[in-house]
Residue frames relative to the residue before (quaternion, step in Angstrom):
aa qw qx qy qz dx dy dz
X 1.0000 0.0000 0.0000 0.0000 0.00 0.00 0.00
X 0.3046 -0.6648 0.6800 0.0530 3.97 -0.47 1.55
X 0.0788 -0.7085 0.6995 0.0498 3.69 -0.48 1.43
X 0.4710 0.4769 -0.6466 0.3643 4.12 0.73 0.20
X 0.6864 0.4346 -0.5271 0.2491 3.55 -0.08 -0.24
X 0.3991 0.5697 -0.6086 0.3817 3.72 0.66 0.78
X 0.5644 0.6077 -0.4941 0.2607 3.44 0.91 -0.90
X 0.6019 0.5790 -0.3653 0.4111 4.19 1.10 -0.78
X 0.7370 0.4398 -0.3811 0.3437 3.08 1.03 -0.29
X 0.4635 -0.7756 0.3861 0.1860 3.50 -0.88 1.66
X 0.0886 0.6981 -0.7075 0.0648 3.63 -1.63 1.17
X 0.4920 -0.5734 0.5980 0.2675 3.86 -1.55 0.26
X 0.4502 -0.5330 0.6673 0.2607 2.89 -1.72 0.07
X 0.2333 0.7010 -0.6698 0.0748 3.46 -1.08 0.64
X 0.4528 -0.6280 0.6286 0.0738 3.15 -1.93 0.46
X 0.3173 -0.8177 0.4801 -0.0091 3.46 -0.36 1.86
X 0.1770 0.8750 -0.4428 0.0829 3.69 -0.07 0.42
X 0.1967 -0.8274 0.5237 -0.0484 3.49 -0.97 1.10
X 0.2010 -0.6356 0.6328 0.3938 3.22 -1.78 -1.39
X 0.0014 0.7560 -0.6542 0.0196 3.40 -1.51 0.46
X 0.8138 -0.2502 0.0737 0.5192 2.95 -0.57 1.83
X 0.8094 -0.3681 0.1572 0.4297 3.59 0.49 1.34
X 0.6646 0.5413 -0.2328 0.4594 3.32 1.26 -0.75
X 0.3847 -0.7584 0.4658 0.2448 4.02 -0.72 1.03
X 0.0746 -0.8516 0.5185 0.0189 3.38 -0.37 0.88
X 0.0858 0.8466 -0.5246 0.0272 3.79 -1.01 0.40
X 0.1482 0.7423 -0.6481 -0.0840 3.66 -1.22 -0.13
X 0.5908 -0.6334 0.4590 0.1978 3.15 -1.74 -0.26
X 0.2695 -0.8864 0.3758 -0.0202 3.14 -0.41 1.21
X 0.0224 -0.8521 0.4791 0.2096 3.82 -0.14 -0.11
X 0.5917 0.4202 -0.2965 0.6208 3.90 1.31 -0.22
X 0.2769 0.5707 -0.7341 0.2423 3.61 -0.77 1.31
X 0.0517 -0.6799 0.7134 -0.1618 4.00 -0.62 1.29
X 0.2203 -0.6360 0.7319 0.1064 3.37 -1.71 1.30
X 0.2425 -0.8366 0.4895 0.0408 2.97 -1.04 1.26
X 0.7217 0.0602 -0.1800 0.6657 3.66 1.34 -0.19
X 0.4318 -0.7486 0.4558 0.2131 3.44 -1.76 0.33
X 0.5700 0.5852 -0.3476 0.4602 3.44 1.28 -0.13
X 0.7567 0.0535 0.0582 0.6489 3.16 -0.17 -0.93
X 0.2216 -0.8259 0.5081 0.1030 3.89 0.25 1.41
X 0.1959 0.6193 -0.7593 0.0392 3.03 -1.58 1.11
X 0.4283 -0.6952 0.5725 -0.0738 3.02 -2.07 0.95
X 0.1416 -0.6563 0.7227 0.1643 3.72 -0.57 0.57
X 0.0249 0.5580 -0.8180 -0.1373 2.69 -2.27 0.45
X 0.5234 -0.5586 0.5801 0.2784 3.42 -1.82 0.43
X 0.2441 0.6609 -0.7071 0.0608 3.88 -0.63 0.10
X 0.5576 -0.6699 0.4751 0.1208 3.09 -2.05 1.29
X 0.5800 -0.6650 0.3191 0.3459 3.49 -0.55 0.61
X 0.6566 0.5499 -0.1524 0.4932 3.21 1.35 -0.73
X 0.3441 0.6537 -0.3437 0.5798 3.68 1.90 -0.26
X 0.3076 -0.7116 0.5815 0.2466 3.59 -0.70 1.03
X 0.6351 0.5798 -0.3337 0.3862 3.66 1.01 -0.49
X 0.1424 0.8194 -0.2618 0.4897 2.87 1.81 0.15
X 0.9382 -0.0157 0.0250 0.3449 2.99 0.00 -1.52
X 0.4162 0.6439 -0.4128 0.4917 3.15 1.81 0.47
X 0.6161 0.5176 -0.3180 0.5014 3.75 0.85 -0.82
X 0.6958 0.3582 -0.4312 0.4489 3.67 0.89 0.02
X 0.6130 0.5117 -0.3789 0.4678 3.37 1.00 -0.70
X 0.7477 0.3910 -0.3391 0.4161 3.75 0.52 -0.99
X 0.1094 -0.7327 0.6345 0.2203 3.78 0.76 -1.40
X 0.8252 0.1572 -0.3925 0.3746 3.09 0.53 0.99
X 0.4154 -0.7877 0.4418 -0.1085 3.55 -0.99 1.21
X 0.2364 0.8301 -0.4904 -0.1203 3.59 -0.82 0.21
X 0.3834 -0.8239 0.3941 0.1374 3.68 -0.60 0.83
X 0.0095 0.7442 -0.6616 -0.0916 3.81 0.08 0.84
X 0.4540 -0.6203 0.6386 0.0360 3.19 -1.59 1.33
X 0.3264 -0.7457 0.5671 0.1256 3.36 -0.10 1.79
X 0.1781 -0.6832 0.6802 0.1971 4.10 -1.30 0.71
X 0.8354 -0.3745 0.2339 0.3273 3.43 -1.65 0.01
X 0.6587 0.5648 -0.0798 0.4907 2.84 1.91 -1.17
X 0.3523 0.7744 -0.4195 0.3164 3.52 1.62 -0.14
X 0.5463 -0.6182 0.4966 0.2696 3.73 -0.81 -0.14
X 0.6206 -0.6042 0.4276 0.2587 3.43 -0.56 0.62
X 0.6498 0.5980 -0.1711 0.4370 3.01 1.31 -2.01
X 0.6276 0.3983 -0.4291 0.5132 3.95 0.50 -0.72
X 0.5834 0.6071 -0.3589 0.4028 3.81 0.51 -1.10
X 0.7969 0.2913 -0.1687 0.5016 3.62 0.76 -1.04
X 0.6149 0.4983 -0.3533 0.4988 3.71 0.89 -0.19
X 0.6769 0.4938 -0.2380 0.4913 3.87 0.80 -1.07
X 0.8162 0.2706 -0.2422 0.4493 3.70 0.92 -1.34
X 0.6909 0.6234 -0.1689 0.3247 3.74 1.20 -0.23
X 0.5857 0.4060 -0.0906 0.6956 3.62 1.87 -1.40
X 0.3877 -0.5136 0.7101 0.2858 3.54 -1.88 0.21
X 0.4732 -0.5617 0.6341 0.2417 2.90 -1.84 0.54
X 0.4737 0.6468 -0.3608 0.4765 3.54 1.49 -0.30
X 0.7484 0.2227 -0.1741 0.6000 3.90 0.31 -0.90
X 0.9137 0.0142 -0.0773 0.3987 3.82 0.06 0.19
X 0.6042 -0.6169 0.4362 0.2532 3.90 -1.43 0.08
X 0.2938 -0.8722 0.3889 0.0408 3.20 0.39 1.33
X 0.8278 0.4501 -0.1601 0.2943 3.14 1.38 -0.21
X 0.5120 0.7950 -0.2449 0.2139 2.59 2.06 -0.49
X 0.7479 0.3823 -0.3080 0.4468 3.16 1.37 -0.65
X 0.5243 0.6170 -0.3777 0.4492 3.74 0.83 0.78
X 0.5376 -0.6170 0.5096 0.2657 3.47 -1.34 0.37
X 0.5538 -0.7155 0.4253 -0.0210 3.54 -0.41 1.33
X 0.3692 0.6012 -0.6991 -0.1160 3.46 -0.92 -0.17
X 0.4291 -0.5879 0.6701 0.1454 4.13 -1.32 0.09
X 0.0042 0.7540 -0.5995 0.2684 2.89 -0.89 1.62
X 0.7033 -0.2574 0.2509 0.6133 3.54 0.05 0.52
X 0.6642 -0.6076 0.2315 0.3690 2.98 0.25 1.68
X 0.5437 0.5331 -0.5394 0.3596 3.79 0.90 0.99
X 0.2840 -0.6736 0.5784 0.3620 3.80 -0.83 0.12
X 0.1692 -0.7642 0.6182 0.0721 3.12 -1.80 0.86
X 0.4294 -0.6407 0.4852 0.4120 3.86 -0.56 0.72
X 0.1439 -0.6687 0.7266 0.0645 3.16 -1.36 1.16
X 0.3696 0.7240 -0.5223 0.2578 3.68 0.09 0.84
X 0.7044 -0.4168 0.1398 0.5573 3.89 1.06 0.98
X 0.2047 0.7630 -0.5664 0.2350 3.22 0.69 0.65
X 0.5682 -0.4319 0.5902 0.3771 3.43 -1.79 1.07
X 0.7687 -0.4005 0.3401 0.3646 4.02 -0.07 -1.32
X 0.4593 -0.6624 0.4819 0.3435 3.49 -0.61 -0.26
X 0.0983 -0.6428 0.7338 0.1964 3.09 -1.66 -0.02
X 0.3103 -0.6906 0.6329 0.1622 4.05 -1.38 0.99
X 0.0253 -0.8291 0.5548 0.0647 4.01 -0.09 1.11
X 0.2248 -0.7912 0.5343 0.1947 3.35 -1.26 0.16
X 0.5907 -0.6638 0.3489 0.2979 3.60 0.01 1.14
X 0.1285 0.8528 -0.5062 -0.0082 3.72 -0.12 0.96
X 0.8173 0.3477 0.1678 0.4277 3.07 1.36 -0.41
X 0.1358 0.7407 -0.6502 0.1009 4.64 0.50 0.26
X 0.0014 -0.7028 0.7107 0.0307 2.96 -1.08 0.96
X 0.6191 -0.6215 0.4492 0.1696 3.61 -1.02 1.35
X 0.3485 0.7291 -0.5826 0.0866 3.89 0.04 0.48
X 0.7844 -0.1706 0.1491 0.5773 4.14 -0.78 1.13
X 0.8357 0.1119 0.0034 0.5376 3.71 -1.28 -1.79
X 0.8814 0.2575 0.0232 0.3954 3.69 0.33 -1.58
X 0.4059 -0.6266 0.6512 0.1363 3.21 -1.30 0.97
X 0.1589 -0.7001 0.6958 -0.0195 3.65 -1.12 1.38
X 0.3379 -0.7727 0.5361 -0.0372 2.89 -0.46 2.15
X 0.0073 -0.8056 0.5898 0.0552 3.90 -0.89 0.80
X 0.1612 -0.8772 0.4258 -0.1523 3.31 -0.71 1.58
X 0.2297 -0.6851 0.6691 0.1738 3.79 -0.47 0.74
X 0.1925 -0.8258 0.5231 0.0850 3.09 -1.11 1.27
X 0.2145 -0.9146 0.3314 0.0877 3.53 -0.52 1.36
X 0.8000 0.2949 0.0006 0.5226 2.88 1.39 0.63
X 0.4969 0.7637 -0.4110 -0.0297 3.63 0.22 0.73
X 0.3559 -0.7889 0.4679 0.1789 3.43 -1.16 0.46
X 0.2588 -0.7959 0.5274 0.1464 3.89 -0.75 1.05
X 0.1841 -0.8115 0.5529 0.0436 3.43 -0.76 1.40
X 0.8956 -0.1505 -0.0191 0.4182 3.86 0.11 -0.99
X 0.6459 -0.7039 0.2132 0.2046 3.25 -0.73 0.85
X 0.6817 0.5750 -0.2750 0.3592 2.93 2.03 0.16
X 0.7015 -0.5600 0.1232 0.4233 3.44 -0.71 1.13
X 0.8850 -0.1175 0.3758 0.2485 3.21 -1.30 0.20
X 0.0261 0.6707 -0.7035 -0.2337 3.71 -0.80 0.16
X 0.0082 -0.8014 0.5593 0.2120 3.53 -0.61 0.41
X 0.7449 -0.3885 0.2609 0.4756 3.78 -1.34 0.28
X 0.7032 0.4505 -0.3899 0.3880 3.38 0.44 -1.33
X 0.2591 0.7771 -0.3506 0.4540 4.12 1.35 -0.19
X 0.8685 0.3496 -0.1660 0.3097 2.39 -0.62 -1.88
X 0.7979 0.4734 -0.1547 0.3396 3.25 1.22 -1.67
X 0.8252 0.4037 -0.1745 0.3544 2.94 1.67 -0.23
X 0.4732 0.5895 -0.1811 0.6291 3.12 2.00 0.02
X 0.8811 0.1564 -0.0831 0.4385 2.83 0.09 -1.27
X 0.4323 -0.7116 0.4581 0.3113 3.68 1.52 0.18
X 0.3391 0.6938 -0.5522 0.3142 3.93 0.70 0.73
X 0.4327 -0.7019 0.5570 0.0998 3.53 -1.27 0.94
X 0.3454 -0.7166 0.5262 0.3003 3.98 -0.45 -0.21
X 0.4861 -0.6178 0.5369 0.3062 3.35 -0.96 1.32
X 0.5935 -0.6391 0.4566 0.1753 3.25 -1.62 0.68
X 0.5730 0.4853 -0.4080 0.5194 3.09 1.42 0.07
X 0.4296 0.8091 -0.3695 0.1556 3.50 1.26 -0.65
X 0.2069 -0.7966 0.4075 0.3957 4.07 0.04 0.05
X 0.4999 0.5413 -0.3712 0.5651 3.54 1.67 0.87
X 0.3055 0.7834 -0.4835 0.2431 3.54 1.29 0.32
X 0.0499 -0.8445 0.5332 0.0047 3.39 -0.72 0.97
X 0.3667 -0.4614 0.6331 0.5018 4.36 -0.02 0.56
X 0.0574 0.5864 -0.7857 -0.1887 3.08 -1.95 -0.44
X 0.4343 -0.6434 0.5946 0.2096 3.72 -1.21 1.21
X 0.1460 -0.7529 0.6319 0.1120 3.97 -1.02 0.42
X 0.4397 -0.5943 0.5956 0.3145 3.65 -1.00 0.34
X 0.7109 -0.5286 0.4088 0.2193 3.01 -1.98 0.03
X 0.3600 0.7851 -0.3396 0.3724 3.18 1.58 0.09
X 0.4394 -0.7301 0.3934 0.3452 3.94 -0.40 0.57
X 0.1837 -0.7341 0.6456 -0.1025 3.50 -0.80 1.70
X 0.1535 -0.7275 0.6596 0.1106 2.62 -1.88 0.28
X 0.1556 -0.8970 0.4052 0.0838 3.54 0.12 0.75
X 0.4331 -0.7107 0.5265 0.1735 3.67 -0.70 0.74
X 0.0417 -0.8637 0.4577 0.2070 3.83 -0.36 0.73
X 0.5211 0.6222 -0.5056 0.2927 3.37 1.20 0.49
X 0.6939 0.3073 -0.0292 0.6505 3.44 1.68 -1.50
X 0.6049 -0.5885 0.4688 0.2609 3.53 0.17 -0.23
X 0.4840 0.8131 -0.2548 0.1993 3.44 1.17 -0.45
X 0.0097 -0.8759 0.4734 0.0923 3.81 0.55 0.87
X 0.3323 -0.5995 0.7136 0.1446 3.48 -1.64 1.15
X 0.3139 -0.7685 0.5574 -0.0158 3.33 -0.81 1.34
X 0.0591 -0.8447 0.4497 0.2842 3.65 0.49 0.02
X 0.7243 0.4514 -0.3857 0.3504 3.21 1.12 -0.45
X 0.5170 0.5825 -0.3182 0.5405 3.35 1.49 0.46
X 0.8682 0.0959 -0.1931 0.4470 3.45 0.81 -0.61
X 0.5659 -0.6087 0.4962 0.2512 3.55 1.16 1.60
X 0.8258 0.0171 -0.3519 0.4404 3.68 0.16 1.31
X 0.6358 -0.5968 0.3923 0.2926 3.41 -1.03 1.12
X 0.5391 -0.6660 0.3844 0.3437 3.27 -1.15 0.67
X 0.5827 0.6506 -0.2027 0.4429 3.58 1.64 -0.75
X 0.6506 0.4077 -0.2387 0.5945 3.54 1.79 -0.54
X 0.3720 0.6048 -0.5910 0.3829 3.68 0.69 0.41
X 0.7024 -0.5338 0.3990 0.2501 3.33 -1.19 0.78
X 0.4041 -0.7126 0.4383 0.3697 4.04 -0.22 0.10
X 0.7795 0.1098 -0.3832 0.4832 3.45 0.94 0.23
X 0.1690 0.6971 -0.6593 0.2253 3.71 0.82 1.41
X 0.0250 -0.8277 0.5577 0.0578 3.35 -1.27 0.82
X 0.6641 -0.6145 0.2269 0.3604 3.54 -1.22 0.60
X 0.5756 -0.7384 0.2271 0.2680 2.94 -0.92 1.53
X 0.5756 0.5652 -0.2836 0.5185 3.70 1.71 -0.12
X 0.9249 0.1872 0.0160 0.3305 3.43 0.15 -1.39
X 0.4025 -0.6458 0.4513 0.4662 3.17 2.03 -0.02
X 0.3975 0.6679 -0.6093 0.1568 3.92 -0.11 -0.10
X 0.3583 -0.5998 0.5917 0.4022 4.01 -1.23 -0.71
X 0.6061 -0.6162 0.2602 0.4304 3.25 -0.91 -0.08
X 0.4570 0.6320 -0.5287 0.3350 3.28 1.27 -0.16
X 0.7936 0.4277 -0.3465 0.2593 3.67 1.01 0.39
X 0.4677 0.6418 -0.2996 0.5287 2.92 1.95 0.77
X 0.0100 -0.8118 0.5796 0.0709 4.09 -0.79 0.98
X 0.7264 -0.4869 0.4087 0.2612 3.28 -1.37 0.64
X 0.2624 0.7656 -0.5831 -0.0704 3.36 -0.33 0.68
């Protein structure tokens, strides 16, 4: 069984955001599917182990900004990499407030405001069903989808991700990233990993290199 052929199958990039006990909480997602058209509702997949996780049950409400092409890397690597549990995920970003939820304003297509109707119990990940009260359309540029991310912008899938895929590497000298996964190839990017500048950081999650090892 060839589990790369999931990779054809097609999902977005979005940014999941909440509250918890006063505190703003968020992560990244990559499964968000509308499931009716009238009275709109939406699933999303979120990992059990995903403190946002457990704020969307307590709060039951939720809002999804739909990352575009033009989105930053930097929300991608802060939202799918850090807890909302050990730190503020938002502080460096642009904001908007919605029923007292923040939403990333960082080129986003738009948002959607869900209420929690539904958690449906599946193995790792709870598949959240929402009525969506509310959406708003910001920029006009497309979508970031996954296959994007992974191929443009060279982005890896969080391990919590329910698209998580190992990936084998060659013998070629790497450098791997142990927050995001992100590998500097050298023979791909025509400069050693040892001649990067001391404050070059990772092009996903913002780390230094003291968090990257040779593999």
């Amino acid at each position: 069984m060839n589990k790369d052929v999931l990779k054809d199958l097609t999902y977005g990039m979005y940014v999941i955001s909440t509250k918890y006990n006063g505190k703003d909480v968020g992560c990244f997602v990559n499964t968000v599917s509308q499931i009716t058209a009238q009275d709109v509702v939406i699933s999303v997949s979120v990992n059990k182990e995903n403190f946002t996780n457990k704020a969307i049950k307590e709060s039951k409400i939720f809002a999804v900004s739909i990352l575009s092409c033009d989105s930053t890397p930097d929300v991608i690597g802060k939202f799918g990499f850090f807890s909302s549990e050990q730190m503020d995920k938002f502080s460096e970003f642009k904001t908007i407030e919605e029923q007292g939820i923040k939403v990333i304003d960082e080129k986003i297509c738009g948002y959607l405001i869900c209420e929690l109707i539904q958690v449906v119990d599946i193995d790792t990940h709870d598949v959240f069903i929402a009525k969506v009260k509310n959406m708003v359309k910001m920029e006009d540029k497309g979508p970031m989808t996954y296959d994007y991310y992974h191929t443009v912008i060279k982005g890896k899938a969080p391990k919590k991700a329910p698209t998580y895929i190992e990936e084998i590497v060659d013998n070629s000298i790497k450098y791997k990233c142990e927050i995001c996964g992100y590998i500097h190839d050298e023979s791909k990017e025509k400069i050693k990993f040892e001649d990067l500048p001391d404050d070059w950081k990772c092009p996903i999650c913002g780390v230094g290199k003291e968090t990257f090892t040779k593999i």
